[in-house]
N, C-alpha and C positions, 0 to 999 in steps of 0.2 A: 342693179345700181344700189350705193347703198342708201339709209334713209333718206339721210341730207341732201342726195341727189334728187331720189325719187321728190323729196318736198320740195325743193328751188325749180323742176321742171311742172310742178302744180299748176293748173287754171283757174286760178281764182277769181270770183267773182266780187265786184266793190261790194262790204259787208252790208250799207244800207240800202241797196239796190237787194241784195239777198234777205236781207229780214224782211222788207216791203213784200217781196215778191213771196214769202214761204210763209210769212205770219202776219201780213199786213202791218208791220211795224208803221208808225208814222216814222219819216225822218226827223222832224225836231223832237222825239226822245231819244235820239240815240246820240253818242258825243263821238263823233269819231277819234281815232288815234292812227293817223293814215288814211288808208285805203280799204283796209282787209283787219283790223281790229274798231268796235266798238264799245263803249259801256251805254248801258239800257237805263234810262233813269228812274228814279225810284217813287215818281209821280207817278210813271206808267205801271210800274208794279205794285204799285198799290191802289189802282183801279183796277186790274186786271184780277185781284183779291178778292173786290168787291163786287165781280161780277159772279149774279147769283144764279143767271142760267148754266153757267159755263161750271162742270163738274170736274174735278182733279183728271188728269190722266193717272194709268199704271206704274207704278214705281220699279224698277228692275236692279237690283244692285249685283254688282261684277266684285265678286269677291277668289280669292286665289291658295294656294296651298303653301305651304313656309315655303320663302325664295329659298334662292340657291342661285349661286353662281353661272350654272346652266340657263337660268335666264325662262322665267314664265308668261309675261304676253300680257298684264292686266289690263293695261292703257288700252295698248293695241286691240282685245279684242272689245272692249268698252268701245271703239273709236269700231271695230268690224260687226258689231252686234246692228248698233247705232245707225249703221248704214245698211242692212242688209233689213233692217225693219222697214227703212224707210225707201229701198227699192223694192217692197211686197205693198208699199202705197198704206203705210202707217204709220201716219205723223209722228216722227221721233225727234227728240233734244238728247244728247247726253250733255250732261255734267262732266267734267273731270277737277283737278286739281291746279293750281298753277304749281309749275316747275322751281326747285329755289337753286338757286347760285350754288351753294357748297356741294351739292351731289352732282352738278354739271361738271362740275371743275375738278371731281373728285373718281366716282367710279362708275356714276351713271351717262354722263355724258350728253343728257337729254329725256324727257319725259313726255313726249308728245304722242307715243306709238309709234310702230316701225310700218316697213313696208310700204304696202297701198292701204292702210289702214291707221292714217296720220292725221290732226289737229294740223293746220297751216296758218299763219306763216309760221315754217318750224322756230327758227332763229331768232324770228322774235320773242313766239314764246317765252323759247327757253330763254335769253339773256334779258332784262329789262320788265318785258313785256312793256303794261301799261303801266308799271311804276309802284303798282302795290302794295309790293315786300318793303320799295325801298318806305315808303308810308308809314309804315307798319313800322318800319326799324326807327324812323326817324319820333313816332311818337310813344313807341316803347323806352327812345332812352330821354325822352325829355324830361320824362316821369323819374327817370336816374339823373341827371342833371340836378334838378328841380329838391330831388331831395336832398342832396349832398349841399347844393345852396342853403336849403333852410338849414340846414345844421349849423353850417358855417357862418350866416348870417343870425345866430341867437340861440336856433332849436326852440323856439316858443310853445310847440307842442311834445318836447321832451323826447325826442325821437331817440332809443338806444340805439346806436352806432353799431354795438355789435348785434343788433339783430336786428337788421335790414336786411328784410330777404329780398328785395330786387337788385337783379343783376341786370346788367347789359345786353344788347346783342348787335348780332352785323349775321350777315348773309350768306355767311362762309365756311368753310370749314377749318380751323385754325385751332388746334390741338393747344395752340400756349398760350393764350386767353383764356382758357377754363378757371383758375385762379390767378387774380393779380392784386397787386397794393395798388390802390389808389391816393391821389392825395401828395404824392412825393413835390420835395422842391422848397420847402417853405411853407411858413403861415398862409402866403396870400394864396396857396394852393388848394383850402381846405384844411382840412384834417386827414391822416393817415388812417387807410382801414382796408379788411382784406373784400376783395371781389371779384367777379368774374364775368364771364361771358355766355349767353346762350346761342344757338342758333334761331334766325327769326324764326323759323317754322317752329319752334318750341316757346315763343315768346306768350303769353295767357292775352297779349295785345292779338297776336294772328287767331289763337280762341272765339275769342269777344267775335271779334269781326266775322267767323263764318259762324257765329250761332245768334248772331244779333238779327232782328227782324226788320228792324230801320233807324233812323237818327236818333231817336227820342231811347229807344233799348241800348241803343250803341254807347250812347251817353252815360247813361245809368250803369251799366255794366262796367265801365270803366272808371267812373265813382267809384266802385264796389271793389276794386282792386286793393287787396291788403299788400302793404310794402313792410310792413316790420311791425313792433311795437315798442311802445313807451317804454319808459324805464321803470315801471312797473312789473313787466316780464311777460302782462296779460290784456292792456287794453291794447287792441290792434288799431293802426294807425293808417284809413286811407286814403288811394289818392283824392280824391274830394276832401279830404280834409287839406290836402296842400294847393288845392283849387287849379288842379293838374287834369281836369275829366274836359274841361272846356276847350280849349287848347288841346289838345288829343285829341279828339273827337273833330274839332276843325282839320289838321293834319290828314284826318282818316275820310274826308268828306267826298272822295274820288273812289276811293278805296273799296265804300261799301259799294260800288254799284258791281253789277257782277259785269263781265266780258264777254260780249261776241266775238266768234272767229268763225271758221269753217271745217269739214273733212275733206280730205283731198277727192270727194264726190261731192262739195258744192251741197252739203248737209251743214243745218244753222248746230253750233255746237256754243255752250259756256264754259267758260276755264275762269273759276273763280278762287281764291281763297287757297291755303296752302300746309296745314299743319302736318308734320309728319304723324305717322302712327306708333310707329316705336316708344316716341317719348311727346308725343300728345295724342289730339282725338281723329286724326287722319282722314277727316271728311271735308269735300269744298263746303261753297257757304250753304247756310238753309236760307238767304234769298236766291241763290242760284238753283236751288235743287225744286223751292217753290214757285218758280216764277217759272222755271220747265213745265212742271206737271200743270200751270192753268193753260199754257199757248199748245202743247203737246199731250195726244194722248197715249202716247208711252216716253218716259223717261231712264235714261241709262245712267246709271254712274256707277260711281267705283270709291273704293275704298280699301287703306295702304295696308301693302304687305300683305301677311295671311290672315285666311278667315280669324284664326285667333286674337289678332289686333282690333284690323280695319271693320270688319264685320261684327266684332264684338262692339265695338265703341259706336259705329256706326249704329247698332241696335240701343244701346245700352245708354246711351249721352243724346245722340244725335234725332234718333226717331224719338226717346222720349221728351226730349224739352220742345221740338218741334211739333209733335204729334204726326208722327209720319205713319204712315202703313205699305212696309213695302208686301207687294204682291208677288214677286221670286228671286230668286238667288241663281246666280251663274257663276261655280268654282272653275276655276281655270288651273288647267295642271300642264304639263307636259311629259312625253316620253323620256327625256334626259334629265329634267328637274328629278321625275320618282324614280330613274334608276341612280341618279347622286344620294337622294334620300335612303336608297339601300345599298350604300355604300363603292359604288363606283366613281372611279379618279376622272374628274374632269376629261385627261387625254382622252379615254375609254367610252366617253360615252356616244359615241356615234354608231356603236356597233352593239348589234342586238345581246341583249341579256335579260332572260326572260325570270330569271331566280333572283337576281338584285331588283330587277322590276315588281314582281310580285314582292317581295320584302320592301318596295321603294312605298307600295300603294297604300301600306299602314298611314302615310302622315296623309295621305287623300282619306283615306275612310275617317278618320277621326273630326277631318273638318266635314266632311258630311255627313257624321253623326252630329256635331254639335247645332249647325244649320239646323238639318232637319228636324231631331229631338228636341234640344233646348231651345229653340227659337221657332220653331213649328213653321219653318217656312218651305214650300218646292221648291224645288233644286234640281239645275240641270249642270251636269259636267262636261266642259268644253276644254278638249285635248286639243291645245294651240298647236298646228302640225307644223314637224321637220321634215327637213327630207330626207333624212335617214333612218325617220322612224320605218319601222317594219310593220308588216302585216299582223303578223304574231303577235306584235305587243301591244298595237292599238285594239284587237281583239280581246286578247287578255282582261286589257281596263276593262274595254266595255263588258265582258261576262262578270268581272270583279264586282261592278257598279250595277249589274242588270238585279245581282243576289242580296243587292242592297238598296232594291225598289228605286233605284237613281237613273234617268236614263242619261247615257254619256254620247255626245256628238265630237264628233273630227271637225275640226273646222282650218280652212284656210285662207284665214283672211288676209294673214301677211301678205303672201303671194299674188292672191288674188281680187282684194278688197268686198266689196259687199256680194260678190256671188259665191267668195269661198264660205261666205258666214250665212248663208239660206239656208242650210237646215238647221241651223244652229237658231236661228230668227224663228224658224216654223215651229221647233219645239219649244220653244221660251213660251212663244205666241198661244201655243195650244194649251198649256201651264197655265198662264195667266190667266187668257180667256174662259177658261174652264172648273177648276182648279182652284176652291178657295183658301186660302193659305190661315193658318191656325196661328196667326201671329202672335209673341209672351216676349216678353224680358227675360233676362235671365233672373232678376231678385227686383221684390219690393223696393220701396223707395223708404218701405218703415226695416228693411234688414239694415244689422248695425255695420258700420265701420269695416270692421273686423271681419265682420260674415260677409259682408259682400266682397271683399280680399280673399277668402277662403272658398267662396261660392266659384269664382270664377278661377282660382288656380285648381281645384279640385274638375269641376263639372270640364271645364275650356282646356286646360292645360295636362290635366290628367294626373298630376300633385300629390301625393300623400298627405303633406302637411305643410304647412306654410310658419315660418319663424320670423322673428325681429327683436333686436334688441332692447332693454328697457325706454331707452332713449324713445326709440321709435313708438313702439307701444304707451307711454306717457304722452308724447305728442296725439296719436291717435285718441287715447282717452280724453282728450282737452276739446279735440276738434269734436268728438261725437255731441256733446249738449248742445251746443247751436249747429251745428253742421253737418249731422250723422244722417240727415234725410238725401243728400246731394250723392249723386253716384260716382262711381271712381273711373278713372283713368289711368289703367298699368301701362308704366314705363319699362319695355322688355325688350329683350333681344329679338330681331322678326325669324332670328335663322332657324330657332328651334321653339317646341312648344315646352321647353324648360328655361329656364337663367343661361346653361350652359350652350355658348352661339356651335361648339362642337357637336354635341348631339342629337342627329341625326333621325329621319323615321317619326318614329310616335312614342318616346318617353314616354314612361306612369312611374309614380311611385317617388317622384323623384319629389325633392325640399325644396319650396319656392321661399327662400331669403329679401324681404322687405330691408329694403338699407335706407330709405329715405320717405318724407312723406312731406307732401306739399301743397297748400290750399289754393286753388286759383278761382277764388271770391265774385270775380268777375264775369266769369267763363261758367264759372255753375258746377263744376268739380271736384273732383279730393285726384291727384297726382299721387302715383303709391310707383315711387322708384320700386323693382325688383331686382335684387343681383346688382351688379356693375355694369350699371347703365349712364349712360354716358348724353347729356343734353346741348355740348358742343360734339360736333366730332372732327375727329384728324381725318389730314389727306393721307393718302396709300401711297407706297412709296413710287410708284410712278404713275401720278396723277392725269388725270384727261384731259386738263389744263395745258401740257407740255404738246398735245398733238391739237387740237385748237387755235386755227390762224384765221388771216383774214387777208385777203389780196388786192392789189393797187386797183379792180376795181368796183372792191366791197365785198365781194363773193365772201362768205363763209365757210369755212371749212374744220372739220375735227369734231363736230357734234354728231350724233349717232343715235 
């Protein structure tokens, strides 16, 4: 069956009947949405804080190798890990993301996990859920609104027009919205100016929200948004100065709570919060990620696209403003992902190639040298299995991985859901348990600007040299005096560990090109576009949207 099948024949259990019965939830903190979705309130989590017997559980992050077309498993085996700990009779939560509208419609077509290793109810996840994104959209552009008013009504705080740096956004993917005039029609329209559009997962609103800790942060944070500055050129101008934090924060008051749902094994999971990695910090929220580790004592999650992004940012933003300590790392690869990485055509990859294979496993060793090395954490490699992998090449890995101190598992969770993922569960477990992980950053919070851009294209990327034009480097010079302690957030291509999304393997040597730089004040980061990176993006010429229906009697169809 395919997913969407497998997910709509699921047994779901009512979600506050499932929390009572797995974590002793009470039901008046939980808000239902249905049947089978909950938000957990943030009274209850912030007792469960304060409970001083109760010691964090394990932290486990599911990180992955440059995608590819071929298709890697990260959800899925976050969503099989998750389940196969907790049919070995140890209390597991994973975390994941919530899914956004533009990659449903676009070329993902769903982000819940496949197989028998799936988040439920699939279809609501993916379309709507509990409303979230549209929150998030709705009080990202109020703060757009809100200023384009006070211009128009006076500008009393002298706001330059042409340098407003907040854009727009919606939930989509929409290629001709990345620049637009605003303002047309007349006086009573405003004033005419150029602007554009982000995707909400790239909005510093969706930010805020998964690194905010509660109301009172969420607020502040959102204060702290810089939208432009004066006509001065230098004093910055934020939302609390347009008395736009209050109002925002109210829109966002459902928002912050994170989401109950299930695994298609009737395992309590969160889908909270939603930033891409590419072109933000690609982690759900840290009340989702913390209110796991007190109820559960191992925690799964995951985090976007490859180790190079999701797991960087993840380390680098995510555990340090949180104060996180993850205890191991799970790369995920595949047999046809590494034989695309060494160069085999799509049609071809079903059939064994053990020379593109060994040339494919350079972009796997480099993520687990960076793991293990620069971030000092164990690591287990988990070969998501096809069925037309070969003997010979699942072999192959694992002698690859054995000469690189990494043990690598086959797991088959697609297939099989949490008994395909028991060894995979056993050796994470024997890691964790045993195993104390040498956890570091990759750079100080005193390295400058500049070095922490070059630390991570060099060390992560494998870079020779990193450039930018005076523009950019003048900007960065301005941001370093007040703002050179915050760590950064590269916006890159996920396909490769250089700018260019065609190259393949494990590039070195190659020029990492800064084209943009951007403060998001509220969020706690410096944004360092790389290359032609793109923070709307377009649909593909034959989008997932065109095979996505719906039948007279509601059934869904076309997500995957």
């Amino acid at each position: 069956m395919s997913d969407i099948k497998i997910a709509q024949n699921a047994n779901m259990k009512p979600i506050i009947e499932l929390a009572k019965e797995l974590y002793n939830i009470p039901m008046e903190e939980l808000d239902p949405y249905g049947h089978y979705k909950a938000k957990l309130s943030l009274e209850y989590i912030d007792k469960l804080s304060h409970e001083q017997n109760k010691k964090d559980g394990k932290l486990i992050l599911v990180t992955a190798i440059s995608p590819t077309p071929a298709g890697e498993g990260k959800t899925t085996t976050t969503v099989g890990l998750g389940d196969a700990l907790n049919s070995l009779n140890k209390k597991t939560i994973i975390c994941l993301r919530e899914p956004s509208l533009g990659p449903c419609f676009g070329l993902k077509g769903g982000a819940t996990g496949g197989g028998y290793s799936q988040v439920v109810p699939m279809e609501d996840i993916n379309l709507h859920f509990t409303g979230d994104f549209h929150a998030i959209g709705v009080a990202h552009n109020l703060l757009s609104a809100m200023i384009d008013n006070h211009i128009h009504h006076g500008n009393s705080l002298q706001i330059d027009s042409r340098r407003v740096k907040w854009k727009r956004v919606v939930d989509m993917n929409d290629r001709a919205l990345r620049d637009i005039t605003v303002g047309l029609g007349g006086v009573s329209n405003g004033y005419i100016r150029e602007d554009g559009f982000d995707i909400v997962v790239a909005s510093e609103v969706m930010a805020i929200l998964c690194l905010a800790t509660n109301r009172a942060d969420l607020k502040d944070r959102l204060g702290r948004i810089i939208i432009g500055y004066k006509t001065d050129k230098i004093t910055p101008v934020y939302a609390s100065d347009l008395k736009a934090d209050g109002a925002m924060a109210a829109l966002l008051k459902d928002a912050i709570k994170p989401n109950f749902v299930q695994t298609l094994e009737n395992n309590l999971a969160i889908v909270h919060g939603g930033p891409f990695a590419n072109i933000a910090h690609g982690c759900n929220s840290v009340t989702a990620t913390k209110t796991a580790l007190k109820l559960a004592d191992y925690t799964v999650t995951e985090a976007g696209f490859g180790a190079d992004l999701g797991a960087e940012k993840f380390i680098n933003i995510k555990c340090r403003s949180a104060k996180l300590n993850p205890s191991a790392v799970v790369i995920v690869a595949t047999v046809r992902a590494l034989k695309y990485h060494g160069g085999v055509e799509l049609d071809h990859l079903n059939q064994e190639n053990l020379k593109a294979l060994e040339k494919g496993f350079e972009n796997l060793e480099r993520h687990i040298h960076n793991v293990t090395k620069n971030y000092g954490l164990n690591t287990v490699v988990c070969i998501n299995n096809f069925t037309f992998d070969t003997d010979s090449e699942t072999n192959l890995i694992k002698e690859k991985c054995e000469k690189l101190a990494v043990k690598c598992v086959v797991s088959k969770h697609w297939a099989e859901g949490s008994k395909g993922a028991q060894n995979l569960a056993k050796e994470v477990l024997y890691i964790v348990d045993n195993q104390e992980a040498k956890f570091e950053y990759l750079y100080e919070d005193s390295l400058s600007i500049w070095e922490k851009i070059k630390t991570v294209a060099t060390k992560i990327y494998g870079a020779r040299e990193v450039i930018a034009n005076d523009k950019v480097k003048s900007e960065i010079e301005q941001l370093q005096g007040k703002y050179g302690k915050l760590p950064i957030c590269m916006a890159k291509t996920q396909m490769s560990f250089s700018t260019d999304p065609s190259l393949k393997g494990a590039p070195s040597n190659h020029v990492v090109e800064i084209s943009q730089i951007k403060l998001e004040n509220g969020a706690g980061f410096i944004v360092v576009i790389a290359g032609n990176m793109m923070t709307m993006p377009g649909l593909p010429k034959v989008p997932t949207a065109e095979k996505i229906n719906i039948d007279d009697d509601g059934i869904i169809t076309g997500l995957f």
